[in-house]
N, C-alpha and C positions, 0 to 999 in steps of 0.2 A: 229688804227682807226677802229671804227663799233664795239668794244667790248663794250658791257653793261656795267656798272659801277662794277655789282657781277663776273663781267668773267666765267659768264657762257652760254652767248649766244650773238653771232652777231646781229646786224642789219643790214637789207639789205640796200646796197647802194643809195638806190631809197625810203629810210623812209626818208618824209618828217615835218622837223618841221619848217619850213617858207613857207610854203604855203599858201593860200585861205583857205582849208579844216580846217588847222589848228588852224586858228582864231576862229572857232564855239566855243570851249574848252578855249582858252586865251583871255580876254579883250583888255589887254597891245596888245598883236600883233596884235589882231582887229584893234584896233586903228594905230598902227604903219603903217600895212600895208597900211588901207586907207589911209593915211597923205604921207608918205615915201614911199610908193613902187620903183618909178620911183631911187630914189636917194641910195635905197638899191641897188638894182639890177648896178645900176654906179659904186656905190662904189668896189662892191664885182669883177666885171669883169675888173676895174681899177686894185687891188691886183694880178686878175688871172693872169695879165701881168706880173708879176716880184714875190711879196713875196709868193701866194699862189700857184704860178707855180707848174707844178708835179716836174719837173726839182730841184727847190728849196727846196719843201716840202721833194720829195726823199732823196737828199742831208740831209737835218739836220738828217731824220731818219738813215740813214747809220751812218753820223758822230756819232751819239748817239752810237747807237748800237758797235759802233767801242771804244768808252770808257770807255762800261762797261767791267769790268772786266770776266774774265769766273768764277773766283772764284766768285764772286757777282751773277752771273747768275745763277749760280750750287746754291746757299743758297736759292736763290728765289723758285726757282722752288723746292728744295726740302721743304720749307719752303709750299708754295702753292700746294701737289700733287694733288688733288680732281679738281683741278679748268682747265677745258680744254685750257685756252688761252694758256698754256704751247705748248700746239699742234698745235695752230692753230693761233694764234697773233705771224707772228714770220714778216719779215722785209717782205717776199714777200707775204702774206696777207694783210700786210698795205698799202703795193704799190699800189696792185689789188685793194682793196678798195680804196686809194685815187683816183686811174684813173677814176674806177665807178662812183664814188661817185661827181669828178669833172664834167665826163661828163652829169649826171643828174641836177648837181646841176648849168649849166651854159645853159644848155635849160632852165631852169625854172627860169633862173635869165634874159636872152635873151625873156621870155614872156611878163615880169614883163615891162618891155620898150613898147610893142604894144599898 
């Protein structure tokens, strides 16, 4: 989580793309947000409870991580050498970011309700 799609740079836990600010640039969440905000923001802290829990989220990433193979891992990465996420995407950067990234993203879902 937080690697760009080229893997070659994070994003901070606190880049917003469902915010207020964000709608200037998207029509679709323009609209979304006005109409929806109150039932986003419900829905998403309903999940927090159970399937998006860090508790949860941490769980499936380990279990993943635990069924790749090391032969698989070792192709990957020498398959990818130029691409930093080999450094730096590894299970406890994902963690770190989902915690971040939860705690940012449940104040701003807890606004969204005011």
């Amino acid at each position: 989580w937080g690697l760009v799609w080229s893997g070659d740079k994070c994003y901070k836990p606190t880049d917003s793309i469902v915010s207020e600010d964000y709608s200037s640039n998207n029509n679709l969440w323009k609209r979304i947000y006005k109409l929806y905000k109150s039932e986003i923001a419900k829905r998403y802290l309903n999940l927090r409870m159970n399937i998006l829990s860090l508790e949860n989220v941490t769980a499936h990433f380990v279990n993943f991580e635990n069924k790749i193979m090391e032969l698989v891992r070792n192709l990957e990465q020498e398959k990818w050498v130029e691409v930093p996420s080999q450094d730096t995407n590894n299970i406890e950067q994902i963690i770190d970011f989902a915690t971040k990234r939860f705690e940012y993203m449940d104040k701003l879902m807890m606004s969204y309700l005011k």
